[in-house]
N, C-alpha and C positions, 0 to 999 in steps of 0.2 A: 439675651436668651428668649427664645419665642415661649411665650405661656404655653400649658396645656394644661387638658382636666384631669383632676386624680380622684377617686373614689374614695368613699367613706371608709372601708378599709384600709386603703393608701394613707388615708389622714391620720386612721387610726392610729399604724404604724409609725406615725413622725413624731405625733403626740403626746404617744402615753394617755391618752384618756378614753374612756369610755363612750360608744353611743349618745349615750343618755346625756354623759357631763359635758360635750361636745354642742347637743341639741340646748343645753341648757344656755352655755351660753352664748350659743346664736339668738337666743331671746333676750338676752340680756345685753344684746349689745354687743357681746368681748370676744367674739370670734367671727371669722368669714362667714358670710352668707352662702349656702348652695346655690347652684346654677342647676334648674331644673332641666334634666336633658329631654325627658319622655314621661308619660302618666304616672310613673311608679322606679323614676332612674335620676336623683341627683348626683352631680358631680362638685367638686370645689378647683378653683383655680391654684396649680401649686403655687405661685408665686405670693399670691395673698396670705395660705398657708405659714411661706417661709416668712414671709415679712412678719406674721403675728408671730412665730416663733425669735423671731430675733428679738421681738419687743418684750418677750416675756425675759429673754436675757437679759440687755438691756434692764429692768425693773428688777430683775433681781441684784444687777452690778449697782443700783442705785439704793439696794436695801428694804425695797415696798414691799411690804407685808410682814416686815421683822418684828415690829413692835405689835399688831394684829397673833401673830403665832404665838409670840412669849404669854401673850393675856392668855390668849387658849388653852397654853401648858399649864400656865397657873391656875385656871379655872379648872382644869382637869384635875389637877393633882390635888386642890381643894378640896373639890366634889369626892373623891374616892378617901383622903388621909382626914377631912378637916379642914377648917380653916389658919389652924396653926400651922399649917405643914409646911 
């Protein structure tokens, strides 16, 4: 399959996530890097796209972040009922 560029909207669309939670984690590492096209025009490569997209599946068939969400639920339902709850 030849690469090509898809735009921030495009990625949007594949993603599910927002601008911001996108830009977030191109700083942190866990997503494609933009290819800057022009002064004010980046693009993302789909295929890098798709490959993070499969990796996220991938980690989810392997179960990462199961045990991270239950503390979360826990800590939530804490916070609002108690710690008896």
């Amino acid at each position: 399959m030849a690469d090509r560029f898809i735009t921030m909207e495009q990625v949007r669309g594949r993603v599910a996530l927002s601008k911001t939670e996108i830009y977030r984690k191109i700083k942190a590492g866990l997503f494609p890097k933009p290819v800057p096209l022009g002064p004010q025009k980046v693009a993302f490569l789909e295929s890098e796209v798709m490959c993070w997209m499969e990796e996220r599946l991938q980690a989810r068939e392997a179960g990462e972040g199961v045990a991270r969400r239950a503390k979360q639920g826990r800590d939530a339902a804490n916070a609002r009922y108690g710690a008896d709850a």
